[in-house]
LODO-225873 format. One record per residue: x, y, z of N, C-alpha, C in turn; residue number from 1; residue in three letters. Coordinates in steps of 0.02 Angstrom, whole numbers. Each point is the difference from the previous one (the first is absolute). Example, Ala and Ser with C-alpha at 12.3 -4.5 7.8 and 13.67 -1.06 7.14 Angstrom:
+--------+--------+--------+--------+--------+--------+--------+--------+--------+------+------+
|    n_u |    n_v |    n_w |   ca_u |   ca_v |   ca_w |    c_u |    c_v |    c_w | lonu | titi |
+--------+--------+--------+--------+--------+--------+--------+--------+--------+------+------+
|    660 |   -284 |    390 |    -45 |     59 |      0 |     45 |     60 |      0 |    1 |  ala |
|    -18 |     53 |    -36 |     42 |     59 |      3 |    -39 |     55 |     37 |    2 |  ser |
+--------+--------+--------+--------+--------+--------+--------+--------+--------+------+------+
This chain:
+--------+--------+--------+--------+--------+--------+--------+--------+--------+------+------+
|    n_u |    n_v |    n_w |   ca_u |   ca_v |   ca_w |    c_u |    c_v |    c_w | lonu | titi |
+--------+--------+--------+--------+--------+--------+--------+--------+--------+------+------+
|   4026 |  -3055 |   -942 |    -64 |    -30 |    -17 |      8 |    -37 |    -66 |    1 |  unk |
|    -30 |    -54 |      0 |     26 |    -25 |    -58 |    -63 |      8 |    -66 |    2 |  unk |
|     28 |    -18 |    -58 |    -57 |     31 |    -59 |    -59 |    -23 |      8 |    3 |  unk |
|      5 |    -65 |      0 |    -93 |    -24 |      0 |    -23 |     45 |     70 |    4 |  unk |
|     27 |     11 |     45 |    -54 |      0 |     49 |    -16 |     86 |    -10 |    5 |  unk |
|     18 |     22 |    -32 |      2 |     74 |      2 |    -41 |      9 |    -86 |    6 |  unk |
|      4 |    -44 |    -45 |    -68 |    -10 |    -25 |    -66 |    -21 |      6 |    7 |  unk |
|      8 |    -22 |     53 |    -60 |    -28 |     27 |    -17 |     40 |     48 |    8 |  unk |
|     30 |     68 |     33 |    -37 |     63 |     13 |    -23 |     35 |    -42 |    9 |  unk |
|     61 |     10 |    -28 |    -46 |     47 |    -69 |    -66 |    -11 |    -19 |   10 |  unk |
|      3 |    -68 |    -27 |    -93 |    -20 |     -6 |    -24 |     10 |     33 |   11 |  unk |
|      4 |    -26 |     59 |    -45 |     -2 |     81 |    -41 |     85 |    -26 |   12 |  unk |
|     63 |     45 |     14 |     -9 |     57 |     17 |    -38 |     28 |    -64 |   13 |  unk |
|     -3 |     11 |    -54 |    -32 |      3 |    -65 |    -75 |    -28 |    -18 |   14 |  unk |
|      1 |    -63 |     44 |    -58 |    -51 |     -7 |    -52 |     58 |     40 |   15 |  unk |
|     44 |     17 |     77 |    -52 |     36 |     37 |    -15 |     77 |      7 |   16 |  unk |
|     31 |     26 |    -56 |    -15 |     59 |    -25 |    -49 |     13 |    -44 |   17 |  unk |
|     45 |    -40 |    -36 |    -85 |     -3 |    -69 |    -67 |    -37 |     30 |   18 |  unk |
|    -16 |    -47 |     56 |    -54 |    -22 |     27 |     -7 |     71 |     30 |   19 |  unk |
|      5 |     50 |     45 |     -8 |     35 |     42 |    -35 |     48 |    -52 |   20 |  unk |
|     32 |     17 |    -58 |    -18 |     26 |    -54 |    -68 |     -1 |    -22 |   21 |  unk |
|      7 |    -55 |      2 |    -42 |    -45 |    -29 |    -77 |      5 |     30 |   22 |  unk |
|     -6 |      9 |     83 |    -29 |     -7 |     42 |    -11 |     73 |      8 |   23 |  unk |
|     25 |     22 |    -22 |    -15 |     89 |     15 |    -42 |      8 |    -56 |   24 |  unk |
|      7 |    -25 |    -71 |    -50 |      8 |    -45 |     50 |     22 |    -69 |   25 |  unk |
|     82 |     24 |      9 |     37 |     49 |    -30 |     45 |    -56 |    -62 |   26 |  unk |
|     21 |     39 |    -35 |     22 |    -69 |    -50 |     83 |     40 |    -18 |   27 |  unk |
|     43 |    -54 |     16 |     61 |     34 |      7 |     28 |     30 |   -105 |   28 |  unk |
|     42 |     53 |    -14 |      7 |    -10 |    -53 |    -55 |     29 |    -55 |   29 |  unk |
|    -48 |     14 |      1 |    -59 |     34 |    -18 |      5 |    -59 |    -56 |   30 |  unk |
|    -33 |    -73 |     37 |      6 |    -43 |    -40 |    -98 |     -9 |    -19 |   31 |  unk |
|    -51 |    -32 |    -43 |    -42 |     -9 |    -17 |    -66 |    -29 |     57 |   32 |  unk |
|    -26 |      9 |      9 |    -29 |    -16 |     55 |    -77 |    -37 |    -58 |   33 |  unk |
|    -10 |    -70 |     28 |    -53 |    -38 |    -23 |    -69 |     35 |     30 |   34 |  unk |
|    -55 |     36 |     -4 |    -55 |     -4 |     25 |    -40 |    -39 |     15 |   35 |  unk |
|    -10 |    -38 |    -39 |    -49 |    -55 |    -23 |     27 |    -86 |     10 |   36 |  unk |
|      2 |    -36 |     53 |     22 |    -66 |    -22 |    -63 |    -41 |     38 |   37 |  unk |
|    -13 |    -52 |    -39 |    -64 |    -49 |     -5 |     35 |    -49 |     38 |   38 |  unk |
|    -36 |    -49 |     15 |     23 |    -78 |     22 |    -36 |    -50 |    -57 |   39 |  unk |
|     39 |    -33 |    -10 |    -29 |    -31 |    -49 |    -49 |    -52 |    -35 |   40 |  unk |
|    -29 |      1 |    100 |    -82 |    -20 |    -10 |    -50 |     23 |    -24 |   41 |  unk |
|      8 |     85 |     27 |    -53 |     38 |    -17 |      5 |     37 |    -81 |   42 |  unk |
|     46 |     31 |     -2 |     18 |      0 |    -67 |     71 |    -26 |    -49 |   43 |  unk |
|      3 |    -59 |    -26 |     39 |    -33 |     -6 |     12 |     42 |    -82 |   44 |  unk |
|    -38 |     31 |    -35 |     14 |     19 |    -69 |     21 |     94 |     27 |   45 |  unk |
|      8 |      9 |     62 |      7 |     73 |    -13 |     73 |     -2 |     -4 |   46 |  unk |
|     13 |     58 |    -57 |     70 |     44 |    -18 |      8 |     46 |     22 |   47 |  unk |
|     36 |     32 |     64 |     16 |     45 |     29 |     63 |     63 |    -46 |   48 |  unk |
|    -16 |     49 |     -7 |     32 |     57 |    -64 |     44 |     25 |     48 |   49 |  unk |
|     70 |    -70 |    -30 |     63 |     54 |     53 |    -22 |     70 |     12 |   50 |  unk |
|     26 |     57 |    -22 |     -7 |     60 |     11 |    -72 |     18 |    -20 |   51 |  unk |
|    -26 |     33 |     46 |    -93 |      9 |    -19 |     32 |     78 |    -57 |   52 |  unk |
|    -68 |    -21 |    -58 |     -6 |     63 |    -35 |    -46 |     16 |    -40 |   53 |  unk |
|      2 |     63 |      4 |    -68 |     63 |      3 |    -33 |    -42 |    -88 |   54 |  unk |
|    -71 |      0 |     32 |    -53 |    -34 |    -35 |     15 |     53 |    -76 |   55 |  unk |
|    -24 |    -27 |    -55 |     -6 |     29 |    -88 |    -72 |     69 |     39 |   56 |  unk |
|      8 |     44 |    -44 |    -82 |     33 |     -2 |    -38 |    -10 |    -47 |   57 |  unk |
|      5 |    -66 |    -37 |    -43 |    -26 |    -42 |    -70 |     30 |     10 |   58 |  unk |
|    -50 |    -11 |    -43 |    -62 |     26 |    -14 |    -47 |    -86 |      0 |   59 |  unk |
|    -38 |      7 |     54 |    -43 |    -58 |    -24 |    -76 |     19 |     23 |   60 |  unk |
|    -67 |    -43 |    -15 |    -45 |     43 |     14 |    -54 |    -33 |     40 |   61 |  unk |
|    -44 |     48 |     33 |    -61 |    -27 |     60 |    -51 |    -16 |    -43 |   62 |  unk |
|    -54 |     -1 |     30 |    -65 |    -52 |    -28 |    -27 |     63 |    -56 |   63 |  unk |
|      4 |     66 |     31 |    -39 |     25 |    -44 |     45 |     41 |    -40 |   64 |  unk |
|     73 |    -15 |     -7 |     27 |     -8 |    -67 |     63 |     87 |     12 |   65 |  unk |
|    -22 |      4 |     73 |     52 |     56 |     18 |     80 |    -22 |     16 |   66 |  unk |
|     43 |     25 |     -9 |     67 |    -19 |     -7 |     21 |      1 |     91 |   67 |  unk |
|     52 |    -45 |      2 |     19 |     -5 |     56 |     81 |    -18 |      6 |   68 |  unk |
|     28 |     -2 |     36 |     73 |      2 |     -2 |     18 |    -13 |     74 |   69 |  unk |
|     57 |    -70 |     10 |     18 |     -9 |     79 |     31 |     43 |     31 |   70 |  unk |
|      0 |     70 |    -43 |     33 |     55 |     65 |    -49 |     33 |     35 |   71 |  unk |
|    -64 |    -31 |    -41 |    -73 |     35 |     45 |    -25 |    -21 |     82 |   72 |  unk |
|     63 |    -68 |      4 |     -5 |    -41 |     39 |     54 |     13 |     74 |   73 |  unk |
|     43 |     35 |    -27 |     34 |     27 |     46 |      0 |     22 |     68 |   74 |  unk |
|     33 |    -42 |     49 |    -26 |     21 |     76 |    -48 |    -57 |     39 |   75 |  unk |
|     -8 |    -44 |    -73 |    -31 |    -72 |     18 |     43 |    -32 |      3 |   76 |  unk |
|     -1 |    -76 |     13 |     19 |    -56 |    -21 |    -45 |    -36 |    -64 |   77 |  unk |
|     40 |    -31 |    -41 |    -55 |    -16 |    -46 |     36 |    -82 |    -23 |   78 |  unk |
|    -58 |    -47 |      2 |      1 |    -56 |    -43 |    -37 |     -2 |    -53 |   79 |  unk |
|     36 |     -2 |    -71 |    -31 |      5 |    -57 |     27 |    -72 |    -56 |   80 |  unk |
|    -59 |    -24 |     15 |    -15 |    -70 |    -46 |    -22 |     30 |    -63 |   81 |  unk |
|     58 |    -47 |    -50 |    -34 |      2 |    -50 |    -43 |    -61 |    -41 |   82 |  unk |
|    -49 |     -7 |    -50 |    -51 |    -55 |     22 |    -22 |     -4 |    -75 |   83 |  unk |
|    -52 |    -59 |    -20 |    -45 |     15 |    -46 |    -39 |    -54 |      0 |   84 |  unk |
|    -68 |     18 |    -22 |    -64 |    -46 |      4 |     39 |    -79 |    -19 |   85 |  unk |
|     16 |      4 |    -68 |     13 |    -59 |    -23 |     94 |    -37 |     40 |   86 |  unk |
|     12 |     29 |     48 |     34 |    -32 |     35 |    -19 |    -35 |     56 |   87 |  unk |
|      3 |    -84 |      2 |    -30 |    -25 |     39 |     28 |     -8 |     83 |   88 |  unk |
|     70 |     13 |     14 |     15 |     11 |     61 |     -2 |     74 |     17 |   89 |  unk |
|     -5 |     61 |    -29 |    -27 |     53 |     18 |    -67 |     -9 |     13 |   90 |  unk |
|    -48 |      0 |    -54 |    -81 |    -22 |     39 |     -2 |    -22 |     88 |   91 |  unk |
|     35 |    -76 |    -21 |     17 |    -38 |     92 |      4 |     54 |     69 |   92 |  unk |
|     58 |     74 |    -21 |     18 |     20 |     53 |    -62 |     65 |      1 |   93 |  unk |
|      3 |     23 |    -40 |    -66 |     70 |      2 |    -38 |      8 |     79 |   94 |  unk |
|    -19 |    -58 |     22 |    -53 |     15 |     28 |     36 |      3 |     80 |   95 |  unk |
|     68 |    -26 |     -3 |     30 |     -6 |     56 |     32 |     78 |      6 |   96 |  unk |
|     44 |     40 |    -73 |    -10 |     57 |      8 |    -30 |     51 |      8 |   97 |  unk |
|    -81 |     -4 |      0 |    -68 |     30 |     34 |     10 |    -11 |     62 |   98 |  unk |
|      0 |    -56 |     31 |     33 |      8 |     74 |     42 |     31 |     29 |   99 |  unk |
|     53 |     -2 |    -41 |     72 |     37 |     49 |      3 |     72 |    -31 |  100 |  unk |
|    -49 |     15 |    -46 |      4 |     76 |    -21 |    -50 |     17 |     86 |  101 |  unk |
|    -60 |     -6 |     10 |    -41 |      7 |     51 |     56 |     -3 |     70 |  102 |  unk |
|     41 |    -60 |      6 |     31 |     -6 |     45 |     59 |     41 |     19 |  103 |  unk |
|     41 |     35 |    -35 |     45 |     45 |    -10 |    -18 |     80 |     -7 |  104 |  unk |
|    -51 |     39 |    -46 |    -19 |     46 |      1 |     -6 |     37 |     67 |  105 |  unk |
|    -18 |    -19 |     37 |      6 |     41 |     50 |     82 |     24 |     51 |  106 |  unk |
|     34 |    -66 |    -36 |     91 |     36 |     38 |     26 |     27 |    -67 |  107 |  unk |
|    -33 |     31 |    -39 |     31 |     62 |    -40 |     36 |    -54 |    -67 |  108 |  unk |
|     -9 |    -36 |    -13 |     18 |    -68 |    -53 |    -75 |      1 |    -61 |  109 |  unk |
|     20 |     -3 |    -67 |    -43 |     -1 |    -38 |     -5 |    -82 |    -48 |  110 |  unk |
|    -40 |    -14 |    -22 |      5 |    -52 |    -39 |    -19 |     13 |    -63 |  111 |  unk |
|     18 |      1 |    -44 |    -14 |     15 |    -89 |      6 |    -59 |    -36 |  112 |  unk |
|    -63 |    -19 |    -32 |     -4 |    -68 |    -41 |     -2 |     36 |    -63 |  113 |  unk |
|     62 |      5 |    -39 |     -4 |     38 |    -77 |     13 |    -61 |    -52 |  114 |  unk |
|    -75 |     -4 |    -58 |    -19 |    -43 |    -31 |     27 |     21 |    -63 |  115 |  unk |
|     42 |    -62 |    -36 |      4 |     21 |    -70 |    -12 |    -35 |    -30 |  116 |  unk |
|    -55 |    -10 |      3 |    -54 |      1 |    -66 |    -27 |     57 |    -45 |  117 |  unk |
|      5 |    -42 |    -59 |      0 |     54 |    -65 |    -64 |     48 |      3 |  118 |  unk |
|    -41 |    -42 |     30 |    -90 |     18 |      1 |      7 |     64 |     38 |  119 |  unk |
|     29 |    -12 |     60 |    -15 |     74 |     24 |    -22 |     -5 |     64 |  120 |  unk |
|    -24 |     46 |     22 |    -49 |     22 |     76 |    -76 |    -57 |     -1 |  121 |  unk |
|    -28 |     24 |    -82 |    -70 |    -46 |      4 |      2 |    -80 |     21 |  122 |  unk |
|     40 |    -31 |    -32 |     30 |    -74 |     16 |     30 |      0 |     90 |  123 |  unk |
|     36 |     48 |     22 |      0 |    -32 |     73 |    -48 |     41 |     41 |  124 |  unk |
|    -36 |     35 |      9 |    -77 |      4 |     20 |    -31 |    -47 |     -4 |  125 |  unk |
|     -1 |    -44 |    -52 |    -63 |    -49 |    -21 |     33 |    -55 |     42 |  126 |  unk |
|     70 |    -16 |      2 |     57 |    -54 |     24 |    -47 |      2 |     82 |  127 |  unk |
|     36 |     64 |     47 |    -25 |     21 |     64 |    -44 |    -14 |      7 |  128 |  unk |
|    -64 |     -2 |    -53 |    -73 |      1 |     32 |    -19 |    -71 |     -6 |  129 |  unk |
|     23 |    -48 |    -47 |     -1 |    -74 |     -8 |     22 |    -18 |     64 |  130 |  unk |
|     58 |     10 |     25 |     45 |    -51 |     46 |    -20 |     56 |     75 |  131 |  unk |
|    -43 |     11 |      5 |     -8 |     56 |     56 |     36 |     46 |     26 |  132 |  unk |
|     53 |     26 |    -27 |     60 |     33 |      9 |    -33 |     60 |     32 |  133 |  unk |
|     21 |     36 |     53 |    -19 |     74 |     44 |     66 |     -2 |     43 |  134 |  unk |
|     -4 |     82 |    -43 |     63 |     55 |     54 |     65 |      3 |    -63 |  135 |  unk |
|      3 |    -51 |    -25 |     64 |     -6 |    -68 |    -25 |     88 |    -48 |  136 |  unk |
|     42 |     29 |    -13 |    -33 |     61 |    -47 |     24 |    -20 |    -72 |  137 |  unk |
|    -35 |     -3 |    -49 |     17 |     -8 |    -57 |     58 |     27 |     -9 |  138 |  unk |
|     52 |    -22 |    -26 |     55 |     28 |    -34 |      9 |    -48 |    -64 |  139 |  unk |
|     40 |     58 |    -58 |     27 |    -26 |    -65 |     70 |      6 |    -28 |  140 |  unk |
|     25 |    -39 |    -23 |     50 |     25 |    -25 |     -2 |    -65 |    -84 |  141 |  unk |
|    -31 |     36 |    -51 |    -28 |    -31 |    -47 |     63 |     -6 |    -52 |  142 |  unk |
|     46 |     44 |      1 |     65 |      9 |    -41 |     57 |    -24 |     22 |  143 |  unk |
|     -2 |    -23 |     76 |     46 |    -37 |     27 |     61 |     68 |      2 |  144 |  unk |
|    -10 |     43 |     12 |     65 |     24 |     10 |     11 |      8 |     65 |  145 |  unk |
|    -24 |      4 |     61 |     -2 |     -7 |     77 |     42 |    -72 |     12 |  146 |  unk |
|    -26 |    -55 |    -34 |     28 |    -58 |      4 |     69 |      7 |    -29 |  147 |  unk |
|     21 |     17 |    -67 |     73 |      1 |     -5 |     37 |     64 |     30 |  148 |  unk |
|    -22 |     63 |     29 |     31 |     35 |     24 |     29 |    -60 |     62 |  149 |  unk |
|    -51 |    -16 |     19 |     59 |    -37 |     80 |     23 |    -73 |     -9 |  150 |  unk |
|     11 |    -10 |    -79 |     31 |    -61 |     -6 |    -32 |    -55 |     21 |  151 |  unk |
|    -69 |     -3 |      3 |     -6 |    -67 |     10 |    -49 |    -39 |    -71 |  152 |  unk |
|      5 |    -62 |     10 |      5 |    -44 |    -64 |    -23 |    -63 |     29 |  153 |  unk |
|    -53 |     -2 |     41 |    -44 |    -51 |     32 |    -77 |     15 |     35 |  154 |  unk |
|    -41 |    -42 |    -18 |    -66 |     27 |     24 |    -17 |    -73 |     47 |  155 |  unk |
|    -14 |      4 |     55 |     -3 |     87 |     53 |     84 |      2 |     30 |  156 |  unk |
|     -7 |     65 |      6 |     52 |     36 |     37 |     -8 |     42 |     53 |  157 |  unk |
|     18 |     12 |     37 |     -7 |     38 |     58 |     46 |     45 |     12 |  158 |  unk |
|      6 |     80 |     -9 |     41 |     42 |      2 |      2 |     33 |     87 |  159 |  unk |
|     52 |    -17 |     27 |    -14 |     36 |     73 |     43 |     88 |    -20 |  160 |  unk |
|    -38 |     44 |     25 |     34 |     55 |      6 |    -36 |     43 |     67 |  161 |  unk |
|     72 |     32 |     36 |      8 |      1 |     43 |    -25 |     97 |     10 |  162 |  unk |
|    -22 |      7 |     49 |    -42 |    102 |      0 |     42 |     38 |    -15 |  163 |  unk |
|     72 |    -13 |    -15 |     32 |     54 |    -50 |      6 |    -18 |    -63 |  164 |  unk |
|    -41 |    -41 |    -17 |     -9 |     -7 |    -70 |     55 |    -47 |    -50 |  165 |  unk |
|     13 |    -39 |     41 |     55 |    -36 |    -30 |     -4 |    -61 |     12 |  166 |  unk |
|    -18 |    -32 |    -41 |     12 |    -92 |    -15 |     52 |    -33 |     50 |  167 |  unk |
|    -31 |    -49 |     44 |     17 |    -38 |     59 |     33 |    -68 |    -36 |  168 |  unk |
|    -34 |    -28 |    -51 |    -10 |    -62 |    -24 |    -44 |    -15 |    -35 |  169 |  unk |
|    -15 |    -62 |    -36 |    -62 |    -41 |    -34 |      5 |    -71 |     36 |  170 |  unk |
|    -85 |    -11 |    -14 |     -5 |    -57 |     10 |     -1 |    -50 |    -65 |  171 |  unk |
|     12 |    -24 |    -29 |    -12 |    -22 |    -59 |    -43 |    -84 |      2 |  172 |  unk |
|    -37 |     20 |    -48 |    -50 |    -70 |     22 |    -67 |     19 |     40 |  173 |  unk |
|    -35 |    -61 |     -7 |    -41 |      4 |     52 |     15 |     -7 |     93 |  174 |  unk |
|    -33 |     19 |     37 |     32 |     16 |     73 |    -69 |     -8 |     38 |  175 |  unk |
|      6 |    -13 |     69 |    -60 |     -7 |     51 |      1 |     55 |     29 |  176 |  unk |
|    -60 |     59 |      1 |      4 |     51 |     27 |    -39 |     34 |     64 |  177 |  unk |
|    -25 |    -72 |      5 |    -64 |     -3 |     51 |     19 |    -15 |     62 |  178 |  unk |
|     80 |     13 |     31 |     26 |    -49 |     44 |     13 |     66 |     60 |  179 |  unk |
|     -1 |    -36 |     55 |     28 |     68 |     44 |     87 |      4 |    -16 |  180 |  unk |
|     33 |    -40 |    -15 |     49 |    -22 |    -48 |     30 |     45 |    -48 |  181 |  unk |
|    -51 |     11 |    -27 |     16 |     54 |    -78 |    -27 |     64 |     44 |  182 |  unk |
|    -47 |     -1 |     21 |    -10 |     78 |     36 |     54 |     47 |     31 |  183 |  unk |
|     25 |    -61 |     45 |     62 |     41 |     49 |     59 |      7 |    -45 |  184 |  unk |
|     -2 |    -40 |    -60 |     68 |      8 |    -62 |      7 |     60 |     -1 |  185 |  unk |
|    -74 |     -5 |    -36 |    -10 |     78 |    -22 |     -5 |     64 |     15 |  186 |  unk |
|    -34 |      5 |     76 |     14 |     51 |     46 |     66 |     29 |     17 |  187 |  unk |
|     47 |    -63 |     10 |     64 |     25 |     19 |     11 |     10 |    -39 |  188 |  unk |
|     11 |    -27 |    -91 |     18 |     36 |    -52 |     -5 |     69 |    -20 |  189 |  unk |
|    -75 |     32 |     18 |    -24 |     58 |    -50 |    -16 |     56 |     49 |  190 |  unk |
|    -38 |    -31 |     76 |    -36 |     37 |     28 |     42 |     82 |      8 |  191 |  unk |
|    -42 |     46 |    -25 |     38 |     67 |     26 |     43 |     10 |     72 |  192 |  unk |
+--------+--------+--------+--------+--------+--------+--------+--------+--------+------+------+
């Protein structure tokens, strides 16, 4: 047999192992497996977190000023935007994430709009009740430490984490969330 043609089994044969592999769901090598990949219509700014990992237990807080932490969240899926009044492409999306919080809640997926603004809970109450906002729950994170625990350094952001509690990706930027598009992203991303 001569060399090329007996490299060109080898591949053959390699090509259709790892497809078969592949097709079974199994990843040869206990190599990294992507959860999360977008197309880059629907989300063209999302960063998929080679290896997913387990969310900070940072401390950030609800409307009426009780502490909360994303391991409370555990067993969900959770998209957690971070936002603030005086950001004008966060404002833009708010009301589209009132939608897809409504639209998702029921396949076990949460949506968390955590505001850091200095003001507090009183300022996005008053925000919600201006721009008609319903179903969003006040959240704060006034010290920003929720925001630098998971590294991000852009408003808005979109943290996907997945029901074992571990960061899928961000979206960074503003994003369209109102789409059946972003829904099914996200379902297949998070859903339990």
């Amino acid at each position: 047999m001569r060399p090329i043609t007996r490299k060109i089994r080898v591949i053959a044969g390699a090509t259709i192992i790892l497809g078969a592999l592949a097709w079974l769901g199994l990843r040869p090598f206990n190599t990294p497996r992507l959860v999360c990949v977008a197309d880059k219509v629907t989300f063209a700014n999302f960063r998929a977190t080679k290896t997913p990992k387990a969310v900070p237990d940072t401390v950030f807080k609800d409307g009426d000023g009780g502490e909360r932490r994303l391991t409370d969240y555990r067993g969900r899926g959770v998209v957690l935007n971070f936002w603030a009044t005086w950001c004008a492409p966060c404002v833009r999306e708010m009301p589209e994430l009132a939608l897809l919080k409504k639209r998702l809640n029921r396949l076990g997926i949460d949506v968390l709009t955590v505001s850091e603004d200095r003001k507090g809970a009183p300022l996005v109450r008053n925000f919600y009740k201006l721009h008609r906002l319903e179903g969003l729950d006040v959240l704060t994170d006034e010290n920003g430490a929720l925001l630098r625990a998971l590294g991000v350094q852009v408003l808005p952001t979109t943290v996907l984490i997945d029901s074992k509690g571990n960061e899928v990706g961000q979206v960074l930027g503003i994003a369209q969330w109102d789409t059946d598009a972003a829904a099914d992203f996200i379902t297949g991303c998070l859903a339990p």
